[in-house]
Biotite code that builds the C-alpha atoms (Angstrom):
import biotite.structure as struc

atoms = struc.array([
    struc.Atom([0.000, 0.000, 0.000], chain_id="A", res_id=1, res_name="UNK", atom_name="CA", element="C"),
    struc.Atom([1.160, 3.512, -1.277], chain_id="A", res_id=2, res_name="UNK", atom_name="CA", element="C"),
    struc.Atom([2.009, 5.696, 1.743], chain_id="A", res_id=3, res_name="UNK", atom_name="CA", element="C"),
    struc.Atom([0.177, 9.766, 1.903], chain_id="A", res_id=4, res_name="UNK", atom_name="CA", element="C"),
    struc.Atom([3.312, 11.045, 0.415], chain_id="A", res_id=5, res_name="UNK", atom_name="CA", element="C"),
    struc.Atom([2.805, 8.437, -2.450], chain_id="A", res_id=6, res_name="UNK", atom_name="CA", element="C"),
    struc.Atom([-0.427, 9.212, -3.329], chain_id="A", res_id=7, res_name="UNK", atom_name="CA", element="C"),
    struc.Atom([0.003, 13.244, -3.259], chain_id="A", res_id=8, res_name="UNK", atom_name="CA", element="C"),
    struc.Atom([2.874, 12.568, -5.414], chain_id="A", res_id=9, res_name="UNK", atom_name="CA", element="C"),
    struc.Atom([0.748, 9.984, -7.751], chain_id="A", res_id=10, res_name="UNK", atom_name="CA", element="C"),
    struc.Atom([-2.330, 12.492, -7.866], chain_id="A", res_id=11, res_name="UNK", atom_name="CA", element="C"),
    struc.Atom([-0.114, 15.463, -8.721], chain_id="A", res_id=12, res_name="UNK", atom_name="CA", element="C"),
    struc.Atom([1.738, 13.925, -11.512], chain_id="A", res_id=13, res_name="UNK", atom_name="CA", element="C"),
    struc.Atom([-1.354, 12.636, -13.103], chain_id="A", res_id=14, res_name="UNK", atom_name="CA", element="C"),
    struc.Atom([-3.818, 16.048, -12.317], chain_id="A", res_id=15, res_name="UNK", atom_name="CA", element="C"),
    struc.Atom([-2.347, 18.814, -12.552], chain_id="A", res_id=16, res_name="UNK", atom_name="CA", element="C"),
    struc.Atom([-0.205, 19.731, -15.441], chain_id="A", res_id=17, res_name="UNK", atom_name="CA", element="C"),
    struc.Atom([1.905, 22.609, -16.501], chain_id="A", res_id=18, res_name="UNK", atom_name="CA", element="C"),
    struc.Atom([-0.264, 23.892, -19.449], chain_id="A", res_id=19, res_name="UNK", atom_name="CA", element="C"),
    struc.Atom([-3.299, 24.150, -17.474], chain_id="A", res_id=20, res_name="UNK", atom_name="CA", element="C"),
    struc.Atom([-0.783, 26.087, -14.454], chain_id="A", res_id=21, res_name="UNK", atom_name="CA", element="C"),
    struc.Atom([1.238, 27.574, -16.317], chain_id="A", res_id=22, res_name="UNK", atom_name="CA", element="C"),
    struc.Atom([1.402, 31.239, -15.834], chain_id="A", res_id=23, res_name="UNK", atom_name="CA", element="C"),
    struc.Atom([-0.888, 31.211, -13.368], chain_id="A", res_id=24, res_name="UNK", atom_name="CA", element="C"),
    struc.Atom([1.373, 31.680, -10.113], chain_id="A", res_id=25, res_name="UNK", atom_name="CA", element="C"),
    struc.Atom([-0.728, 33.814, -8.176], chain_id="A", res_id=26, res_name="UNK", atom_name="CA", element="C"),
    struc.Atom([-4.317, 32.323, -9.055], chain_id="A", res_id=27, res_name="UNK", atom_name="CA", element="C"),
    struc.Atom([-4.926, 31.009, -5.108], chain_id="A", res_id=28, res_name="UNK", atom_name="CA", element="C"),
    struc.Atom([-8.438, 30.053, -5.649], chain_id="A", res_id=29, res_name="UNK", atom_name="CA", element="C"),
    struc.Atom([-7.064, 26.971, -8.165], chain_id="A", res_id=30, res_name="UNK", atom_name="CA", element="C"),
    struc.Atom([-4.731, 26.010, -6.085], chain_id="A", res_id=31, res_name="UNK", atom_name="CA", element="C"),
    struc.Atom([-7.574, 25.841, -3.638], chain_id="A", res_id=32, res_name="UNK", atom_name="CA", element="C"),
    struc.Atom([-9.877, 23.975, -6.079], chain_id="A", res_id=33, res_name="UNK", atom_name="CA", element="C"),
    struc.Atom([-6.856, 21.166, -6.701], chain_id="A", res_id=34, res_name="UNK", atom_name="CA", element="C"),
    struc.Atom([-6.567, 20.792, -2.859], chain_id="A", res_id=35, res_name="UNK", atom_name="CA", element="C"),
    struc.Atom([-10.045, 20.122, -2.182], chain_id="A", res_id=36, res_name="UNK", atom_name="CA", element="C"),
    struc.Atom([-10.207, 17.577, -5.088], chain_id="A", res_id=37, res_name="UNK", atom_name="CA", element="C"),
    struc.Atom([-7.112, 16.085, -3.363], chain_id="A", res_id=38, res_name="UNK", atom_name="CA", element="C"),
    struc.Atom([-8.496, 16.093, -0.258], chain_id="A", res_id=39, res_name="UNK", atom_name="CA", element="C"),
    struc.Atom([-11.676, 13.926, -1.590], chain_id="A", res_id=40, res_name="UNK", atom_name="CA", element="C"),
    struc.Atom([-9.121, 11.666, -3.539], chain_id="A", res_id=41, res_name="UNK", atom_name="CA", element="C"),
    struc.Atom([-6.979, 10.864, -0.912], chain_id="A", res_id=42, res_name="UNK", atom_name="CA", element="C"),
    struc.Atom([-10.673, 10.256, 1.706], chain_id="A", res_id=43, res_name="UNK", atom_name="CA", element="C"),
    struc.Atom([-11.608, 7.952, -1.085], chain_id="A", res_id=44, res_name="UNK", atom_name="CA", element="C"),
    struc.Atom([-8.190, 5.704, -1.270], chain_id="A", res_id=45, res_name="UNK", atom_name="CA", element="C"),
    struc.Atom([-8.213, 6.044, 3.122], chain_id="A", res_id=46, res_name="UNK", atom_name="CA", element="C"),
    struc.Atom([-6.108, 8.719, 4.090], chain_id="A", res_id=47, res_name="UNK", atom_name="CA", element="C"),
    struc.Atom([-6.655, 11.739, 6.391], chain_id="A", res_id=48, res_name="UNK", atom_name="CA", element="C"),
    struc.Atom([-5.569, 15.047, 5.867], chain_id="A", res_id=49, res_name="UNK", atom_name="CA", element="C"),
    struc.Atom([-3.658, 15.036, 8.824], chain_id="A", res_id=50, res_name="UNK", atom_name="CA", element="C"),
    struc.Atom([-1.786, 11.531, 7.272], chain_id="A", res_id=51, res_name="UNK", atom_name="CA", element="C"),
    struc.Atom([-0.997, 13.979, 4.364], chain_id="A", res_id=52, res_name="UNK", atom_name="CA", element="C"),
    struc.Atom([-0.098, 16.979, 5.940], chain_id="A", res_id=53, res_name="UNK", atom_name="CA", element="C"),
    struc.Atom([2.248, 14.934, 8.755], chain_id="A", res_id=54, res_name="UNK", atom_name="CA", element="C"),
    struc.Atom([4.356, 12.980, 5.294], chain_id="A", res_id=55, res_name="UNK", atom_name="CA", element="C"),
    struc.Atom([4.089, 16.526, 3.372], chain_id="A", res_id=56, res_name="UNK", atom_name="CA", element="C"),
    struc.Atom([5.357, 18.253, 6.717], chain_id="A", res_id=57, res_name="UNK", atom_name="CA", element="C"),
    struc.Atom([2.254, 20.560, 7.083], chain_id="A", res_id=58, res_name="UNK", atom_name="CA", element="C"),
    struc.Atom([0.630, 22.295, 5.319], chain_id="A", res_id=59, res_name="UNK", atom_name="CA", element="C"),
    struc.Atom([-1.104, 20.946, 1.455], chain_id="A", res_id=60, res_name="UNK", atom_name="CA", element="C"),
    struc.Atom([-1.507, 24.197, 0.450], chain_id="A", res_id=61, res_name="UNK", atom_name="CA", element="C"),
    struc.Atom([2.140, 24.696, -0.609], chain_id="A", res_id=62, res_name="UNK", atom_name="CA", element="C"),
    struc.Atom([3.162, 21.666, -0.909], chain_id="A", res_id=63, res_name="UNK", atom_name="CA", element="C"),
    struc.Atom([0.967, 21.538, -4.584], chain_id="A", res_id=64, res_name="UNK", atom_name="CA", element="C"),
    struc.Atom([1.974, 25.730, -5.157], chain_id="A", res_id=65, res_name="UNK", atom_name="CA", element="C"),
    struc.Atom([5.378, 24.615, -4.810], chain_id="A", res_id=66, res_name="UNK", atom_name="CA", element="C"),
    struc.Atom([4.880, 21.091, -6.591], chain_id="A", res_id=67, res_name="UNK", atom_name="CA", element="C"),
    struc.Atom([2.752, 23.557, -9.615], chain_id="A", res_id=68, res_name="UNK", atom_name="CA", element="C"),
    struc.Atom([5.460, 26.447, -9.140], chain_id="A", res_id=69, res_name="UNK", atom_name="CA", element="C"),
    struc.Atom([8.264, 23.360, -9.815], chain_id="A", res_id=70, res_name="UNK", atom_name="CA", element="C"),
    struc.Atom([6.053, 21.944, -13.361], chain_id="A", res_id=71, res_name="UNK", atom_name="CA", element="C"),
    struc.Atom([6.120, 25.657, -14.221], chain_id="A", res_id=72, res_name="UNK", atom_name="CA", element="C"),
    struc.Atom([9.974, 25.597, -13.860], chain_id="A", res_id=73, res_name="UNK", atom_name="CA", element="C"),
    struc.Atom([10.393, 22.532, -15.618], chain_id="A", res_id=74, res_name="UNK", atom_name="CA", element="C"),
    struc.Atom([7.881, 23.246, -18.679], chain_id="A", res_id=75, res_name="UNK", atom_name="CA", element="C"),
    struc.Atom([9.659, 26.665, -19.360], chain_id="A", res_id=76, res_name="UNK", atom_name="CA", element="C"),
    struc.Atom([13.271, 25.243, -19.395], chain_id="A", res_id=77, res_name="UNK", atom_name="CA", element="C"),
    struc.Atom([12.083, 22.671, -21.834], chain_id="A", res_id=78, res_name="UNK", atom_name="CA", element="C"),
    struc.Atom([10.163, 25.678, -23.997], chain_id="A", res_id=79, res_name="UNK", atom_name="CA", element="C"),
    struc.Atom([13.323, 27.262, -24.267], chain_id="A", res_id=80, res_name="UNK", atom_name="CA", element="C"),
    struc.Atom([15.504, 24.628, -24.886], chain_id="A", res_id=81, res_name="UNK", atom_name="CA", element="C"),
    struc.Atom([13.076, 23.833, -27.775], chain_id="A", res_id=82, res_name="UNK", atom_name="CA", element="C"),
    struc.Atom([13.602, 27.494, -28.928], chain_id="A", res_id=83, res_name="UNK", atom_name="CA", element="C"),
    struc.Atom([9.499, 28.685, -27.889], chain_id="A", res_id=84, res_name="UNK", atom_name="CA", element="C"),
])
């Protein structure tokens, strides 16, 4: 079985994506949106937010700004390297 910190990991890779984020650093409210449907993802497969926010050492909030903020890093390096 796939630990909180596996799962948050698993979700993010396969929901949120760097086209649909990108650019959009400041936009709190979908950041908000991806951590409720996280939050009912996560009740659905058994684990608590607490489980979540003790392996993502507190709080979910930034861990997915700084997970989305990281996809925006990595999308733009590969635009430029791709001459975009």
């Amino acid at each position: 079985m796939a630990t909180a910190k596996e799962f948050v990991e698993f979700w993010l890779e396969n929901s949120v994506h760097p086209d649909e984020q990108f650019g959009r650093k400041q936009d709190g409210v979908a950041v908000e949106s991806l951590v409720e449907g996280l939050l009912v993802a996560a009740e659905a497969q058994g684990f608590s937010k607490k489980q979540m926010e003790d392996e993502l050492g507190g709080d979910i909030h930034s861990y997915i700004r700084n997970s989305i903020d990281s996809q925006n890093a990595d999308e733009r390096a590969r635009l430029e390297k791709e001459g975009h």
